[in-house]
C-alpha positions, 0 to 999 in steps of 0.5 A: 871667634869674637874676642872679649876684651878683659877691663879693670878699674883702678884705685888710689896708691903712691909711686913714682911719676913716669914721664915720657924721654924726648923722642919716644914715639908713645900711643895711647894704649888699647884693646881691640876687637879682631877674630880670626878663622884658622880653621882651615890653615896647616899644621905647616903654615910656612910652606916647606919650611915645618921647623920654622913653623913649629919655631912659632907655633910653640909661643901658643903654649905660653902665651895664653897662661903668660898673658893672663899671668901679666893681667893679673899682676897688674890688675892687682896692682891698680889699686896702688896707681895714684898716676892717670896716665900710668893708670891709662895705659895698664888698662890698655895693656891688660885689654890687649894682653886679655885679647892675646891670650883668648886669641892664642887659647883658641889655637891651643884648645882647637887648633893643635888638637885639629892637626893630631896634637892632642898632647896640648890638652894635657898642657892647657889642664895643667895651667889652668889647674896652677892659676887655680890655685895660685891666683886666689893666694894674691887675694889674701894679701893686701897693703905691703904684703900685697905689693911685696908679692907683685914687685917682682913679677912687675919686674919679671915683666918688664924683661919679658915685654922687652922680647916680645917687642923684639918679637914683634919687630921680627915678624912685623919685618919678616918679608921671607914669611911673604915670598914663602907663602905663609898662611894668610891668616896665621901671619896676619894673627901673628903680625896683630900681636907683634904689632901691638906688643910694639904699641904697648913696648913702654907700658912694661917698663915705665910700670917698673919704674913706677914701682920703683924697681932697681936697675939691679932687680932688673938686671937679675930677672934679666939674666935668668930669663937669658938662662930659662929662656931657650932651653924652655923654648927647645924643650917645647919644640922638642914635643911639638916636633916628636907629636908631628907625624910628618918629621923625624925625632930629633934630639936637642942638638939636631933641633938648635941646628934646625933652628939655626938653619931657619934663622939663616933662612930668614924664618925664625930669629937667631937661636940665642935671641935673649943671649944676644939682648942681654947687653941692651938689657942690661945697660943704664942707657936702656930703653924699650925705644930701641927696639921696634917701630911705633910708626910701622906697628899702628900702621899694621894694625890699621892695614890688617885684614883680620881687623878691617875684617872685622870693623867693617 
């Protein structure tokens, strides 16, 4: 499945310059094209090990409509870039981000409904009804109204880019996928996503800071995405886990032990993650340097099999 690349064109606005800190390791920002065939990969593409896989697999209900979500905002927020380089790399960002969500959309559309879970239709139908009516709302807005809506979002953003460095970091380095045999092909989707999430980790947060987001907006998204974050997680495993012929039902707490159990495996992350980022998050020392490696991450991309796959 061929991806097409989302673009945007900027125009003129006010900010605040962005400069890179010493010792960065920034890239410049951009979208790719990649396709690949999961036609052929199970429902439990981690062998022996179906709660890890459904642990992953569960992004693929939110990262399509999240990834759009992000394009959005930032598409309507071009217009207030007067800074190249910022500008630069939101048009990267929102062609990488565009690409994530058409990659994902194909498992969510024809994957799950390939292995019985039918019950996605249901998800997509609502998502796309929502960013229907909502998105033409943004549009009747301009000038301060306009950017009065989209601060907090920028915000939001930026703390949900910082996880999904973390994320990518996790998968770029999770060997145990490896010696487990993992589907080549869905590991490879993940590990391109990861590794570009780690590409673009700046992008987010210097987008903030061009905003003139406040270090305590941050901090107050921060703490309610702590919050939401694992019982959405949870609610999602849940259904995926109960639509699975092949495992029992499980209740909330049986299912954080099944978690917890693959996280000492060595197959999802710690149960908790966002609980356990909220003190870097939260400290005037931030900074998304930390987590990842730029280095590793455009490494991956240029070693990946779906991308040689497809430049060649």
């Amino acid at each position: 499945m061929k991806r097409i690349v989302n673009n945007a064109t900027s125009k003129h606005g006010t900010g605040v310059s962005v400069s890179a800190a010493p010792g960065e390791d920034r890239v410049a920002v951009r979208a790719r094209n990649i396709e690949f065939d999961i036609s052929d990969s199970p429902l439990h593409w981690i062998p022996g090990d179906p709660i890890a896989s459904h642990g992953a697999s569960i992004f693929n209900f939110f990262l399509p409509v999240g990834e759009r979500w992000f394009c959005a905002v930032y598409e309507r927020a071009l217009p207030f870039v007067n800074d190249d380089k910022v500008r630069e790399d939101m048009l990267g960002f929102i062609g990488q981000e565009a690409t994530h969500a058409q990659t994902h959309d194909h498992i969510l559309h024809y994957w799950f409904d390939q292995h019985g879970i039918t019950y996605a239709k249901g998800f997509v139908t609502l998502t796309e009804w929502a960013e229907q009516k909502i998105y033409p709302l943004f549009d009747k807005l301009s000038g301060n109204a306009l950017l009065w809506v989209l601060k907090p979002q920028i915000c939001a953003i930026a703390i949900i880019e910082h996880l999904t460095a973390y994320y990518g970091d996790f998968i770029l380095n999770c060997h145990e996928w490896d010696r487990r045999g993992a589907d080549p092909v869905i590991r490879d989707l993940y590990r391109w996503h990861g590794a570009e999430e780690i590409e673009h980790r700046f992008v987010a947060y210097d987008v903030a800071e061009y905003f003139g987001i406040k270090r305590y907006q941050k901090n107050i998204a921060a703490i309610l995405v702590a919050i939401l974050y694992e019982p959405i997680l949870l609610f999602a495993m849940r259904a995926l886990v109960k639509h699975d012929p092949a495992l029992p039902k499980m209740g909330y707490l049986r299912l954080i032990r099944e978690w917890r159990g693959a996280a000492r495996r060595g197959t999802l992350p710690p149960f908790g993650t966002m609980l356990r980022q909220l003190p870097h998050l939260l400290s005037k020392t931030y900074s998304p340097a930390r987590v990842g490696n730029t280095a590793q991450a455009v490494a991956y991309l240029a070693q990946s099999p779906a991308a040689r796959a497809f430049a060649a």
